[in-house]
Legacy VTK file of the C-alpha trace (Angstrom):
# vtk DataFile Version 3.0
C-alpha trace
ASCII
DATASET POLYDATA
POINTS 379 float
-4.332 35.768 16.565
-5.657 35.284 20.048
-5.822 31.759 21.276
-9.974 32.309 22.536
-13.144 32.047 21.294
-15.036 34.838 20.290
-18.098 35.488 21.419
-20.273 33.647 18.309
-17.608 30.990 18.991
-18.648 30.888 22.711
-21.890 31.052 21.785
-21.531 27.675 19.466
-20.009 25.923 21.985
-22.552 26.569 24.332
-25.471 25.520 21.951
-23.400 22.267 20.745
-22.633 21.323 24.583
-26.293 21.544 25.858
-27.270 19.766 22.964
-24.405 16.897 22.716
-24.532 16.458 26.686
-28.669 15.806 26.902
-28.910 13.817 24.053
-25.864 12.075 23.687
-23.864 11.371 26.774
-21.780 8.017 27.132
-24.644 6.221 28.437
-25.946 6.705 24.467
-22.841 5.242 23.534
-23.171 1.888 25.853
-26.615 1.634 24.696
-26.024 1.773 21.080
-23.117 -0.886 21.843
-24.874 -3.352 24.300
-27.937 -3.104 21.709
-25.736 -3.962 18.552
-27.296 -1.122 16.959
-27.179 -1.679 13.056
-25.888 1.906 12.081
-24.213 2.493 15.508
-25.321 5.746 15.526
-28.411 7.081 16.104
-30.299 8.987 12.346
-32.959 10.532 14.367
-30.598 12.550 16.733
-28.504 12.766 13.497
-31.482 14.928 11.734
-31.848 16.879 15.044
-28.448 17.786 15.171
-28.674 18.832 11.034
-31.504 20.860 11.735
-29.303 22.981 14.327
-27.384 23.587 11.072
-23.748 21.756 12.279
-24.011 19.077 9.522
-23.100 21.527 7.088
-21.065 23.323 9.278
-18.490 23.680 6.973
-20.778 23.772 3.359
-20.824 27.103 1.637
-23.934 29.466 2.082
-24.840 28.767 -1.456
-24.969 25.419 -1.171
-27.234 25.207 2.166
-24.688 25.586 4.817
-23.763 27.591 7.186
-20.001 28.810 5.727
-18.351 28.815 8.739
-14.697 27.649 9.352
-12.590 24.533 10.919
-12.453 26.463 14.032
-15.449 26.207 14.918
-15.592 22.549 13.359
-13.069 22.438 16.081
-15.476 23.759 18.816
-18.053 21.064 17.593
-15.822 18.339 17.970
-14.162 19.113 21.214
-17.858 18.740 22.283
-18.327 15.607 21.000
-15.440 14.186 22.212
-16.553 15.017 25.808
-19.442 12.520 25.419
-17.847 10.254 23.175
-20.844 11.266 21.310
-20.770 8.065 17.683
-21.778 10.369 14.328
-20.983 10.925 11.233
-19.815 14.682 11.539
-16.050 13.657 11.221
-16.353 11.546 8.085
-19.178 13.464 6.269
-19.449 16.926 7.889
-15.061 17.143 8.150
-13.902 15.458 6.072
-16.275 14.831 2.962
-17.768 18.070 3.029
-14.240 19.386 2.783
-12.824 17.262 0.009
-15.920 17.798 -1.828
-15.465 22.029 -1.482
-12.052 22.641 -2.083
-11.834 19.554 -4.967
-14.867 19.571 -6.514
-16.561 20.875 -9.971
-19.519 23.007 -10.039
-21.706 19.926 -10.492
-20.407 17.557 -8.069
-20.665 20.391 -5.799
-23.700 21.016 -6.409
-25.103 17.240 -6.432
-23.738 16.467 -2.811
-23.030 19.794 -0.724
-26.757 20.751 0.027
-27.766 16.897 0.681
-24.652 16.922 3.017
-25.737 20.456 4.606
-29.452 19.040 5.026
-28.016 15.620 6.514
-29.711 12.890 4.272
-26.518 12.301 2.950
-23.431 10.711 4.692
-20.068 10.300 2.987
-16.586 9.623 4.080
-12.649 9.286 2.895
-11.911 5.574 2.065
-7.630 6.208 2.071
-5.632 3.346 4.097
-5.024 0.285 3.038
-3.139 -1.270 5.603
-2.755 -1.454 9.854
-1.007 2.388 10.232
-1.848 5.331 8.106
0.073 6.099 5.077
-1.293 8.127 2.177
1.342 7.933 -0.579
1.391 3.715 0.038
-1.816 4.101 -1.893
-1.763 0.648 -4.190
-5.455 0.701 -5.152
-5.590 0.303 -8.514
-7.274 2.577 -11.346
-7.353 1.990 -14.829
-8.203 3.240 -17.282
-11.918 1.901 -19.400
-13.170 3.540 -22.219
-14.610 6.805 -20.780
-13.547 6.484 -17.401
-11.607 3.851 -15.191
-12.218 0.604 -13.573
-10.748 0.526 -9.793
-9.643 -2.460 -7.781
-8.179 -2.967 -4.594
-8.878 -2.708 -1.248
-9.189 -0.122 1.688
-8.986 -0.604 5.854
-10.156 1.301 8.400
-12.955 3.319 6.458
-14.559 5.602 9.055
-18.477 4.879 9.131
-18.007 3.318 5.655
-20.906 0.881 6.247
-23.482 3.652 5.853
-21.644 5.755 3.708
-23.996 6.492 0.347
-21.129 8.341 -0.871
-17.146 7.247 -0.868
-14.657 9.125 -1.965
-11.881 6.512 -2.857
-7.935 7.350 -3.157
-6.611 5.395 -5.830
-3.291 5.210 -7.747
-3.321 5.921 -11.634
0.046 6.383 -12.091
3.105 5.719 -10.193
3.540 2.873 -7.340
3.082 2.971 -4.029
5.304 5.729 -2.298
5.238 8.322 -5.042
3.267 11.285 -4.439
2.633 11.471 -8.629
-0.108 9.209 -9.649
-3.210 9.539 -6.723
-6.433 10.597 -7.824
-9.680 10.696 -5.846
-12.489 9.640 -6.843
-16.255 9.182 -6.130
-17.877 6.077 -5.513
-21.625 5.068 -5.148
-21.110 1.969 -2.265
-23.895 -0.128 -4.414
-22.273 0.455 -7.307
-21.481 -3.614 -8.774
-17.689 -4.913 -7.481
-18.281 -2.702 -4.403
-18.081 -5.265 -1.295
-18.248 -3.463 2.015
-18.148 -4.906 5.718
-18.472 -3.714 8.930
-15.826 -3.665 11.545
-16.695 -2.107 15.032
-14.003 -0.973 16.453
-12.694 -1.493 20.072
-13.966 2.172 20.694
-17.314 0.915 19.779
-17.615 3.485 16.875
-17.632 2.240 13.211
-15.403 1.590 10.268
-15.476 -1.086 7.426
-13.279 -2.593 5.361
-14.010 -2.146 1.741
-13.193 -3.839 -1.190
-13.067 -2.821 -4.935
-13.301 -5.738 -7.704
-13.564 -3.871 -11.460
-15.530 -1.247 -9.960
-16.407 1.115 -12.811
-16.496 4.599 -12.875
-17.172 7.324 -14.990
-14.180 10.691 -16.124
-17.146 12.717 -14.361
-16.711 10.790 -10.822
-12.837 12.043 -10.492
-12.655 14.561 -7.620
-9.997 17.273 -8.905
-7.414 16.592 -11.182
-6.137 12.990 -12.388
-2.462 12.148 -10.622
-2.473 14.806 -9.371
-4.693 14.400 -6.137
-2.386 13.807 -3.953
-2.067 17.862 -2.837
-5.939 18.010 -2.437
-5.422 14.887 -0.231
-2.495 16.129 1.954
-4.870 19.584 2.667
-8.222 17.119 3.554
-6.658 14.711 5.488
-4.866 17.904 7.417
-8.275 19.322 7.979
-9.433 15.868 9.432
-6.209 15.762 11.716
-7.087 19.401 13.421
-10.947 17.734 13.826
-9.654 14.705 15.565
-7.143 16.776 17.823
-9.732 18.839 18.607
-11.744 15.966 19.894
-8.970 14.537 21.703
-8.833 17.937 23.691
-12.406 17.538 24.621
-12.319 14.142 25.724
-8.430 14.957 27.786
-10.656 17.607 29.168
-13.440 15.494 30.449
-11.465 13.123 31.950
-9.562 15.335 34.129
-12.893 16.577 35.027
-14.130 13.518 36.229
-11.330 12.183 38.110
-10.488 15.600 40.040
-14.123 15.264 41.028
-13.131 11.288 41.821
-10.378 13.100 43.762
-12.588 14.899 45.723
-15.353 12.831 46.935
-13.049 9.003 47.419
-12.098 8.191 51.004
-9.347 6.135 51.857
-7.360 5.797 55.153
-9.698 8.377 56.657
-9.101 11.045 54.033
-10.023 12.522 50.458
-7.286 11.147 47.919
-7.465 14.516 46.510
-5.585 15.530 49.546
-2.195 13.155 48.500
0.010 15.602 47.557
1.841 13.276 44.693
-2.245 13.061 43.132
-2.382 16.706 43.289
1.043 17.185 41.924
0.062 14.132 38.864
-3.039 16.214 38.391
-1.749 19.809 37.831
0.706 18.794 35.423
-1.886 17.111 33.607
-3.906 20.226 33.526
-0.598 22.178 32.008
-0.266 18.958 29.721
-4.208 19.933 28.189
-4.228 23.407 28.419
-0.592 23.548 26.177
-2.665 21.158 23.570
-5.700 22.739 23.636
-3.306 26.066 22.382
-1.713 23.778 19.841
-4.645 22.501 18.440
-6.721 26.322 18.489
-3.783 27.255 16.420
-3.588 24.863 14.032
-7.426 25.524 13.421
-6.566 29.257 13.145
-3.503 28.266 10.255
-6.328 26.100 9.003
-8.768 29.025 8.434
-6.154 30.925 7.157
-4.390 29.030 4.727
-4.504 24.728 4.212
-1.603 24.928 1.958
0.594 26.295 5.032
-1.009 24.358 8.110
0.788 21.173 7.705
3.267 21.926 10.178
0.995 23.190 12.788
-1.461 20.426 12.370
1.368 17.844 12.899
2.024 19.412 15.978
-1.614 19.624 17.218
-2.604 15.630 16.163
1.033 14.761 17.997
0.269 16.314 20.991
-3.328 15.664 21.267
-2.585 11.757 20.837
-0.042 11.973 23.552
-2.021 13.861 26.050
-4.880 12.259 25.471
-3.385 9.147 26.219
-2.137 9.906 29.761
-4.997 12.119 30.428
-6.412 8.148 29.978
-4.327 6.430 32.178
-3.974 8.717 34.493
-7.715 8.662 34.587
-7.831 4.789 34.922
-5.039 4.593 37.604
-6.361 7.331 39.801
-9.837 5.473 40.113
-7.830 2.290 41.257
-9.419 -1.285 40.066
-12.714 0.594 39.445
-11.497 2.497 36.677
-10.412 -1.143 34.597
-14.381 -1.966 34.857
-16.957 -2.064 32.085
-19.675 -0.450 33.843
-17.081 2.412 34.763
-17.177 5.143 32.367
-13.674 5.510 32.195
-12.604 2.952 30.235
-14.895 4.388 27.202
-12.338 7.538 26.537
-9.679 5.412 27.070
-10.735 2.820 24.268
-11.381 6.160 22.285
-8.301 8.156 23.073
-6.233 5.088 21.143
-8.474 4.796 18.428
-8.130 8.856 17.698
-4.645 8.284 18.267
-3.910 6.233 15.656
-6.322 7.581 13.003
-5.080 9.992 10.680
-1.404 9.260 11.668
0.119 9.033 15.531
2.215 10.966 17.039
4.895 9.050 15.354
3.968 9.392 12.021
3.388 13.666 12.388
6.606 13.836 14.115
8.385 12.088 11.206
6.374 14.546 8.496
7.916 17.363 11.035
11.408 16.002 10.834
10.891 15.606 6.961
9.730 18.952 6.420
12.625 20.065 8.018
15.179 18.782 6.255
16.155 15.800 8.801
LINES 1 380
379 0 1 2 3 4 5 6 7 8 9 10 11 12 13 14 15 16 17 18 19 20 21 22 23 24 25 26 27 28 29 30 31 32 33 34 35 36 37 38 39 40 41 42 43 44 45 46 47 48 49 50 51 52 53 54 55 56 57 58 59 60 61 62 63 64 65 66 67 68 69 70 71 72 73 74 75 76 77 78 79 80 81 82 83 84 85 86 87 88 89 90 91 92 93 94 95 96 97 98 99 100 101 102 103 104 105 106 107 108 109 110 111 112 113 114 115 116 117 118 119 120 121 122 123 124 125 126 127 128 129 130 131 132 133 134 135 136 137 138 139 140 141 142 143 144 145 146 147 148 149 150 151 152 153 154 155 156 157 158 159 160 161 162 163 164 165 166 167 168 169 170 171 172 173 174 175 176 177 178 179 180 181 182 183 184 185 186 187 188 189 190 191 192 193 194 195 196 197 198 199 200 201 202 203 204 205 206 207 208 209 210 211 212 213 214 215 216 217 218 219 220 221 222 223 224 225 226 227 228 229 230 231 232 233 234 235 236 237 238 239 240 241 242 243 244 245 246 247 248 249 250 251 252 253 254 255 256 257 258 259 260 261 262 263 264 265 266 267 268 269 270 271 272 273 274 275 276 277 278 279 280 281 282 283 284 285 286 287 288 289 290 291 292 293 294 295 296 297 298 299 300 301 302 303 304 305 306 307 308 309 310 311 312 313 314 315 316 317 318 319 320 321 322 323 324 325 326 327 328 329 330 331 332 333 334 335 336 337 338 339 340 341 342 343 344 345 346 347 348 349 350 351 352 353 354 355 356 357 358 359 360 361 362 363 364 365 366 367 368 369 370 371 372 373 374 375 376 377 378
């Protein structure tokens, strides 16, 4: 398949960039953190952007949404990572939506899909437990109570968990921590008694919490797919997230070259444009390469997405990798080609650079999905 939009693709960008860019450029961002917003996002801009149908981007027809694919999931966050734009598309519109569709019975689906499509409800993945993502170290507890199970334990780095009305918690029901046997998802109302959430802005400025479970109780009906057995309808969610935070990470690689080319162009020192140093020219144009080669990476690993979860691990890995590591020179590179500017607050800059390491690490770094590739491959 051709690595390019098509022309409805085009078209989505289009709508999603005019949109994204007037209402939510950085300057939204630095507002929302220099105001201490409570949310940290902003619900009426939120509705606004649900009524131009991309909250249920990915939510079948039947259930209010608009049925489309991860690709053009991809489009809308490549957007959003332009303008470092804080919302709860990646953790409820991704991620959620996506673990409640492919895992889901007829009635959960039907309880949470259309309030997810319509925006009033936000939900996200609650999964690591400790400082670097791994899955299958899963030690949150679930036993077993009468007619369902009571779950304890605690989980890190919960994206936009404070204003979550829906989480969907990994725990272990079998096994220990390691084995892929034993994980089951399950879904948790956050006022439910035990249920002890707290907010932790991150150094990007965008949310997470940390969450803790004490006894929580839960119902058979709240398990999301199959007891100890969820750890394949895990591996293909947390895969779908991975291509939606690559695909940001393109976006905002992408607007930071933009912005210091144009730097490039307009700065003045010794008498001349520092666009016309050859070794900045030279730094730049491989940076471009860098992009455009993860931008591919990442359009294909939507594509294998589309086409088949079960077989996109591979191509994922290599998307998130290389998204991580451009992104992060696209960053300094950034930073060191506005000189002592580019290290300042009130310099835009530094906002996709605090970003570009927070999208790094979430979801695995480039570490972590080159180990799964070495793994897969025998090594």
């Amino acid at each position: 398949m051709a690595l390019v939009l098509t022309e409805e693709q085009s078209m989505l960008r289009d709508s999603a960039r005019g949109l994204i860019s007037d209402k939510a450029p950085v300057s939204h961002l630095r507002h929302l953190r220099d105001s201490k917003d409570p949310t940290g996002f902003s619900k009426e801009f939120w509705h606004s952007f649900a009524e131009m149908g991309f909250a249920g981007l990915l939510v079948p027809e039947e259930f209010g949404g608009s049925g489309l694919g991860f690709m053009e999931a991809g489009i809308i966050m490549e957007e959003i990572g332009r303008t470092l734009m804080p919302s709860p598309f990646l953790a409820t519109s991704v991620v959620a939506a996506s673990a409640l569709n492919r895992g889901g019975n007829a009635t959960q689906k039907s309880e949470f899909l259309p309030k997810i499509a319509s925006g009033s409800l936000l939900a996200t993945l609650a999964i690591d437990e400790g400082a670097k993502h791994r899955p299958l170290q899963t030690s949150l507890q679930a036993v077993r109570a009468g007619n369902g199970f009571k779950l304890s334990g605690a989980k890190a780095l919960v994206v936009d968990g404070h204003v979550a009305d829906l989480l969907i918690v990994a725990a272990r029901t079998a096994g220990a921590a390691g084995e892929r046997e034993g994980l089951t998802l399950f879904l948790v109302n956050p006022a439910a008694k035990g249920v002890a959430i707290e907010r932790t802005i991150m150094v990007d400025a965008h949310n997470a919490a940390r969450i803790e479970l004490a006894n929580v109780e839960v119902t058979a009906d709240s398990v999301l797919g199959e007891v100890d057995q969820g750890a394949t309808l895990l591996d293909g969610v947390l895969d779908i997230g991975r291509g939606a935070v690559a695909a940001e990470m393109v976006g905002l690689s992408d607007e930071v070259f933009n912005r210091t080319v144009e730097y490039l162009k307009n700065r003045k020192q010794f008498g001349k444009l520092i666009g016309e140093f050859q070794a900045l020219q030279h730094r730049a144009a491989e940076l471009y390469v860098d992009i455009e080669i993860t931008r591919a990476a990442t359009m294909k690993a939507l594509q294998a997405l589309d086409a088949d979860v079960a077989k996109a691990a591979s191509a994922v890995a290599v998307a998130k990798a290389r998204a991580g590591t451009t992104a992060t020179r696209a960053v300094q590179e950034g930073v060191q080609m506005h000189g002592g500017m580019g290290m300042t607050d009130q310099f835009d800059i530094g906002f996709f650079m605090k970003r570009a390491r927070v999208c790094e690490e979430l979801f695995g770094d480039a570490n972590y999905h080159t180990e799964q590739l070495a793994k897969a491959r025998g090594y």
